[in-house]
C-alpha positions in Angstrom: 37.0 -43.9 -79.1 40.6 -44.2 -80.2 42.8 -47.6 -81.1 46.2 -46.9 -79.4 49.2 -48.8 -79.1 49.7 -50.1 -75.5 52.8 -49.1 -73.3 56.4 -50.1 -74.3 57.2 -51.6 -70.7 55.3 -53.9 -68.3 54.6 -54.5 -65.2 57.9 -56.7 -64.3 59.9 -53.0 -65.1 57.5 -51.4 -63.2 57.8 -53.6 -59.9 61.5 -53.1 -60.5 61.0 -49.5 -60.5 59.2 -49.8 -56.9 61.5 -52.3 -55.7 64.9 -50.1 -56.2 63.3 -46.8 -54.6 61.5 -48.3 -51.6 64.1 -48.5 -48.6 62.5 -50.9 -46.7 64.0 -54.9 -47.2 60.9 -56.1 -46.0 58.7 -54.4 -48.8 61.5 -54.7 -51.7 61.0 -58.7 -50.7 57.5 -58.6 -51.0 57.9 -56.7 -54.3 60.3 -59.4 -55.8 58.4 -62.3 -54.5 55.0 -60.9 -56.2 56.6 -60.1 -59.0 55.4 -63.7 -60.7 52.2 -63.3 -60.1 51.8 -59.6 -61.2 53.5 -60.9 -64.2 51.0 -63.6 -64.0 47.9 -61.2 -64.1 49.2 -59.3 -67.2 49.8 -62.2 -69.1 46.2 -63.9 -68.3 44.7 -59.6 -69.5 46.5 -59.9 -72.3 45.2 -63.2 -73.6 41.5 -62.1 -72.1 41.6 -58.3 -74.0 42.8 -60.3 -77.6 39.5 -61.7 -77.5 37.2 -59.1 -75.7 37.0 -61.1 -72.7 37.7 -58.8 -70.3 35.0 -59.3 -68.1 36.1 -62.7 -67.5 39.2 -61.8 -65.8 39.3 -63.5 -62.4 39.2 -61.4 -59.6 42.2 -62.4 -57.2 42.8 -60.1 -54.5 45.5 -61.3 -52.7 47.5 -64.0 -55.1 50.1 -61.3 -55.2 51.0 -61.0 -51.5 49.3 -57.5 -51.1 46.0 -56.9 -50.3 43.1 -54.6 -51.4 44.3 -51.5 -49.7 47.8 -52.5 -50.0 47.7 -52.3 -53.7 45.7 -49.2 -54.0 48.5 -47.9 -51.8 51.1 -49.2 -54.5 49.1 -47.3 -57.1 48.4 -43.6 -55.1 51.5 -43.7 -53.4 54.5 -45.7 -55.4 53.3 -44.7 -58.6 51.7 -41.5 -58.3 54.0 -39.9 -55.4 57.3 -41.0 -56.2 59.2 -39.7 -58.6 60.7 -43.0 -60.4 57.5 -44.6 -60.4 56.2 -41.5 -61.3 58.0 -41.5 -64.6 55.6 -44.7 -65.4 52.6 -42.8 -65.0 53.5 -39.4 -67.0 54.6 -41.7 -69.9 51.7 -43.3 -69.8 49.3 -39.7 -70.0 51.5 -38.4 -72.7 51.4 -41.4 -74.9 48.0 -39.0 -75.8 46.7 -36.0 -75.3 43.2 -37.0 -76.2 41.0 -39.5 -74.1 41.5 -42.7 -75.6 37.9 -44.0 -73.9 35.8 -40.9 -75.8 38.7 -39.5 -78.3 36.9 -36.0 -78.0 38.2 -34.7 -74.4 42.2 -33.6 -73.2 43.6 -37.1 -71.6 44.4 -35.2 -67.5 44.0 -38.6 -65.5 44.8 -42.3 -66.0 41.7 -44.6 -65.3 42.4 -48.0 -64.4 40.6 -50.1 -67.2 39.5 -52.9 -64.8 39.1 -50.8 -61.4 41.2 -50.8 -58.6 38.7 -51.6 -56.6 38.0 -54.8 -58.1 41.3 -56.0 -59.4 44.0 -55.0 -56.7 46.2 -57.1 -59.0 46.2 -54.6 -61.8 46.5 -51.4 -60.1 50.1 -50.9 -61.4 49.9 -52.7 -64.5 50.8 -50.9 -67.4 48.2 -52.3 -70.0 45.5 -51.4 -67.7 46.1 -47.9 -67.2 44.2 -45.6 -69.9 45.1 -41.8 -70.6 41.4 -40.5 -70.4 39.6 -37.4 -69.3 38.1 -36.2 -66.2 34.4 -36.6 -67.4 34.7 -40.2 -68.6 37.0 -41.4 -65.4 34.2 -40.0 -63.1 31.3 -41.6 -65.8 33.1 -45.1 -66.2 31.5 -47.2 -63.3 32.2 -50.7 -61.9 30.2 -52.8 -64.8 28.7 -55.8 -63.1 31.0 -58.9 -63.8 28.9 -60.2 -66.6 28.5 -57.5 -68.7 30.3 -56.5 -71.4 33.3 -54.3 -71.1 34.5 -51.4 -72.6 35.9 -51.1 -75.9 40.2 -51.3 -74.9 42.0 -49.2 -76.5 45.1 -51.0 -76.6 43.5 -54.2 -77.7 40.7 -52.6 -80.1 40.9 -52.4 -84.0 38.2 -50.0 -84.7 38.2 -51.8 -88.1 35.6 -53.8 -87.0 33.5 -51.1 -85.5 31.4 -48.0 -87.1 29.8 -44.9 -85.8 27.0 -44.5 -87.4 24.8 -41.2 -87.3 20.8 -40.3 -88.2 19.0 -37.3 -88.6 15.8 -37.8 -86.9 14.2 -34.6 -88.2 15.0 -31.8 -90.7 17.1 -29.9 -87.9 20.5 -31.1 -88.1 20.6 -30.8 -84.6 18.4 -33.8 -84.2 21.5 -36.0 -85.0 22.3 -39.3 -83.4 25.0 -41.6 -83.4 25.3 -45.5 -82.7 27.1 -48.4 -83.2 26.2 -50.2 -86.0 26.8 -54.0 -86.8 26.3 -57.1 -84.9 25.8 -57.0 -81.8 26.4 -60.9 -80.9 30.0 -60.0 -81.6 32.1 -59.4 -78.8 33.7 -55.9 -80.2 30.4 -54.7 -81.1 28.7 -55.7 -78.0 31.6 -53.9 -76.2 31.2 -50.8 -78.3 27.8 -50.4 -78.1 28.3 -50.5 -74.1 31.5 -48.2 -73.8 28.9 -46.0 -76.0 25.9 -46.2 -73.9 27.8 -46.1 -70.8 29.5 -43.0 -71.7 26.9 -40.9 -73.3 29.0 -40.9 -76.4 25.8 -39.8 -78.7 25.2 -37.0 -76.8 29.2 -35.7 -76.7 29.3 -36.7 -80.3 26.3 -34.5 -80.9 27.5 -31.5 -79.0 30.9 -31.7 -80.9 28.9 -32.0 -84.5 26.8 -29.1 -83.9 29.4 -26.6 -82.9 31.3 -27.6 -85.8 28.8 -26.3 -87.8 28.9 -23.0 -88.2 32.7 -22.8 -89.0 31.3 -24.4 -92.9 27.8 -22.2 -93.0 29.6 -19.4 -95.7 31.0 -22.5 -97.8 27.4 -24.8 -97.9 26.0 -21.1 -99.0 28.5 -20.3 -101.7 27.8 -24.0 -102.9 24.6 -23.7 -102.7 24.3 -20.7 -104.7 26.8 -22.0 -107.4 25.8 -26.2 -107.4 22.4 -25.9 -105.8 22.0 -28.9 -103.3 23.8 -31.4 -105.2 26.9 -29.4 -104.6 26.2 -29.1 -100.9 26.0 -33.1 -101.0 29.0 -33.6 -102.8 31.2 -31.1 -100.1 29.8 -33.2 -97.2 30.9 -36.4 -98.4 34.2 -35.1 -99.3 34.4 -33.4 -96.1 33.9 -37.1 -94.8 36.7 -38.4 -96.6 39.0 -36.2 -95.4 37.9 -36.9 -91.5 38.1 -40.5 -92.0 41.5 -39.9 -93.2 42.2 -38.2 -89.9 40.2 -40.4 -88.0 38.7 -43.6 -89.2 35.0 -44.4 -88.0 35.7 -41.0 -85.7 31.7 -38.9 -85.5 32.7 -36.3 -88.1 32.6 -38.9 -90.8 29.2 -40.1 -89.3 27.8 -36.9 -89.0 28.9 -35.4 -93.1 27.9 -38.5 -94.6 24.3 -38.5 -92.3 24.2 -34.6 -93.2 25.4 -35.9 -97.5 22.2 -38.1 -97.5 20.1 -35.6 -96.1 17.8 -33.6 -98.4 16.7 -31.1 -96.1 20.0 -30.6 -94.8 21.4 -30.2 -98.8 18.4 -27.4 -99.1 20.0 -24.9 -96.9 18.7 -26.7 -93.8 22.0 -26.2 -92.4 20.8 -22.8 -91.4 18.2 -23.8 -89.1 20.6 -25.9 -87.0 
């Protein structure tokens, strides 16, 4: 999970963009005169995504003048085939190289936040689009309409939500992570369904373990030197320094979950 700031233009430059490259009057005046009501549609995201009420977005298929296909044609084809409107879409994938929806994989696709499929409307709207990888496009499904959404990363301050991680046994590869807080909060309730949804504690956990073994020689020259307190007192500095990187990312949950450990502290880093 990633906060990221949202793209520089909107969907009036992108319609533009269409507009000038399409040869056809009849289409560029279908552009122009949806054009308010595109504009329309981002405005009423905006103000819903502020207040993590995405899921109360109205569906309206056809205010716009296009229809379902139609505007998954504007997408696949205006957007994605040529090559001003493809300009929109690689600016939009290289605003990051990770995937803002898990912040572990490489960003290769855009997913539509609200899907296509559902919200015609939005298929070329900027603030909707979300550099994310292949496993989480395929994973993030059409959430039933009153549900909560995903965690936006445009519209997110992860300020107001913690990963969280627990040992469950005295093998450090018995972690676990979770959202923690409350959970009649809008962000939190979103957070802890982006998490579930996505099969972030299990991602989180394959990350943690392979990381490691890249600190086994330090925790035993600590050990040897401080004895388990020592060991302790690494972790939660390593924690420090990943939360400076990445604040409420799953390397601070897992040092200060492996910190509080005392079976981890007494070498049980070696039966991981």
């Amino acid at each position: 999970m990633i906060s990221h700031p949202p793209p520089s233009f909107g969907v009036g430059d992108v319609a533009t963009t269409i507009r000038a490259e399409a040869s056809q009057p009849d289409f560029r005046k279908r552009i122009e005169d949806a054009r308010a009501n595109l504009a329309a549609a981002e405005a009423d995201y905006q103000r819903h995504a502020a207040s993590h009420r995405l899921n109360e977005v109205p569906v309206d298929s056809t205010a716009h003048g296009f229809d379902s296909a139609e505007s998954v044609r504007l997408y696949e084809y205006r957007l994605l085939e040529k090559p001003c409107g493809r300009q929109h879409y690689e600016e939009i994938l290289a605003s990051s190289t990770k995937c803002l929806l898990c912040g572990c994989g490489r960003a290769t696709t855009v997913d539509h936040f609200l899907p296509k499929s559902r919200y015609p409307n939005l298929t070329v709207c900027p603030i909707n689009l979300i550099p994310a990888c292949k496993d989480c496009n395929y994973a993030k499904s059409d959430s039933p309409a009153d549900s909560p959404t995903y965690l936006h990363p445009y519209f997110v301050s992860l300020e107001d939500v913690e990963v969280v991680a627990t040992q469950q046994n005295s093998s450090p590869a018995s972690i676990e992570f979770s959202i923690a807080g409350d959970a009649s909060t809008p962000v939190v309730a979103s957070a802890r369904f982006h998490f579930r949804e996505l099969g972030l504690s299990s991602i989180y956990q394959f990350h943690a373990l392979h990381e490691l073994p890249t600190c086994y020689q330090q925790y035993s020259r600590i050990y040897d030197e401080q004895g388990a307190a020592g060991v302790a007192h690494f972790l939660r500095t390593r924690a420090t320094s990943a939360k400076a990187r990445e604040r409420h990312g799953w390397r601070q949950a897992a040092y200060l979950c492996w910190s509080r450990s005392p079976d981890f502290c007494e070498q049980g880093w070696q039966i991981a």
